[in-house]
C-alpha positions in Angstrom: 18.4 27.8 13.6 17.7 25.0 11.5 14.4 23.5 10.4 14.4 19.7 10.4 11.8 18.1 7.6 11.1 14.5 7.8 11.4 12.6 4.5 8.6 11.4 2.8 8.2 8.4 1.4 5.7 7.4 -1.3 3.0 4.3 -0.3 0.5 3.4 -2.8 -2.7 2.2 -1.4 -5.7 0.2 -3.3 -7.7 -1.1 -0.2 -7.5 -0.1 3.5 -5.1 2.0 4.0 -7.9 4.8 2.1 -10.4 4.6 5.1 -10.4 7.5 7.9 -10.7 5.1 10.6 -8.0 3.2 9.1 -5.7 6.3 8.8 -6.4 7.7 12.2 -5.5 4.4 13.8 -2.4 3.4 12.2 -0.2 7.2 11.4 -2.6 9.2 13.8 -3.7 11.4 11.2 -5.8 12.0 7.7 -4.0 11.1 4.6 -3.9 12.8 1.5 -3.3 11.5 -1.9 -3.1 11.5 -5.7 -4.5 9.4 -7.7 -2.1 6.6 -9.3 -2.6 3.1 -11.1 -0.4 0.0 -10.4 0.0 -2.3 -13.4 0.3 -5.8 -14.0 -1.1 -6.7 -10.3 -5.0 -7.9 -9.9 -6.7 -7.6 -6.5 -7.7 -11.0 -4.8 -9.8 -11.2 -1.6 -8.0 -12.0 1.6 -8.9 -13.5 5.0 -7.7 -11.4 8.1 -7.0 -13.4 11.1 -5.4 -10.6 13.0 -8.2 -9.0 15.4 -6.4 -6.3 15.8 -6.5 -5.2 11.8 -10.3 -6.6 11.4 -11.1 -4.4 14.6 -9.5 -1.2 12.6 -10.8 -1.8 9.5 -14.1 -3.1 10.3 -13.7 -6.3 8.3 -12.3 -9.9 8.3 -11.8 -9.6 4.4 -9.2 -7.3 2.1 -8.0 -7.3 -0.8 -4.9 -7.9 -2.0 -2.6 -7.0 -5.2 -1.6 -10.8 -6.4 1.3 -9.9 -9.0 0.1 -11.3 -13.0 2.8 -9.3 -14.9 0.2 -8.5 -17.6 0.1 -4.8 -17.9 -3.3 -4.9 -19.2 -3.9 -5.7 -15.5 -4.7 -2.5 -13.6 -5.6 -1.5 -10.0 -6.8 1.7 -8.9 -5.6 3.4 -6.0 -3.6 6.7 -3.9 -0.5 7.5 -3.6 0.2 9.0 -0.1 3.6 10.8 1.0 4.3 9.3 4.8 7.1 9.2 6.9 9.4 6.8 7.0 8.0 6.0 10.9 4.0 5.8 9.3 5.5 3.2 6.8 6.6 1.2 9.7 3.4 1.4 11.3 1.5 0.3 7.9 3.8 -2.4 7.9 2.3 -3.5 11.1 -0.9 -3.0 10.0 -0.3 -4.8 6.8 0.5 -7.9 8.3 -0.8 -10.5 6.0 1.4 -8.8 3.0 4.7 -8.0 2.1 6.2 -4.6 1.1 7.5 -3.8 -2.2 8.6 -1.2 -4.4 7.2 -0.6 -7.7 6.8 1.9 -10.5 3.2 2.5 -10.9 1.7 4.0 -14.5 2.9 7.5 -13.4 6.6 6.3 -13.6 6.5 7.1 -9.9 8.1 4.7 -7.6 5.8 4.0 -4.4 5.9 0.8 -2.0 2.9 -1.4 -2.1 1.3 -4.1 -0.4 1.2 -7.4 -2.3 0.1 -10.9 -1.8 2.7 -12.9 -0.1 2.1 -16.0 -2.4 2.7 -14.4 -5.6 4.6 -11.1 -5.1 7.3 -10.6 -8.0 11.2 -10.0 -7.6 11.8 -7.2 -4.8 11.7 -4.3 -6.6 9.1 -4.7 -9.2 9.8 -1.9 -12.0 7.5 -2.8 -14.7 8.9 -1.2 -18.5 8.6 2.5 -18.9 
């Protein structure tokens, strides 16, 4: 008999995606995480129009990473191992941002959620 393991895929999460309510409601389950830093990204705030997401999360404002390139720019966040059917989900939830991979100041590759407006070119791998 064989024992089937989902993969995991790294998402890096600065905002939202941190809150129980927020977990239980888009993968069904608590998170856990380690602690990771994405560089040359700063958070902006953003409007939610999406009742569904300000219903979740509890408010009609995020933030978001809006891409600067400088790498004294730092943001502060988790780095949670989900499935690659939880990522779709967080896309869903995520719907005023767009996916991307990056290397965050670990040298671990994660996807984040960026600002739509000034996101860099898909993937973003800043120098080692």
């Amino acid at each position: 008999m064989s024992i089937h393991r989902e993969v995991s895929v790294p998402l890096f999460s600065y905002g939202t995606l941190q809150q129980p309510d927020v977990q239980l409601a888009t993968f069904g389950r608590l998170l856990e995480g380690r602690p990771d830093v994405l560089t040359g990204f700063t958070l902006a705030p953003l409007a939610i129009t999406d009742p569904e997401v300000v219903a979740i999360s509890g408010a009609a404002i995020h933030t978001i990473a809006s891409w600067t390139g400088d790498p004294a720019d730092l943001i502060s966040g988790v780095v949670f191992s989900v499935t690659p059917t939880e990522l779709d989900a967080a896309d869903s939830y995520e719907v005023s941002a767009a996916r991307i991979e990056v290397r965050l100041a670990s040298g671990n590759k994660a996807f984040v959620y960026v600002s739509t407006d000034a996101r860099p070119i898909i993937p973003y791998y800043p120098p080692a």
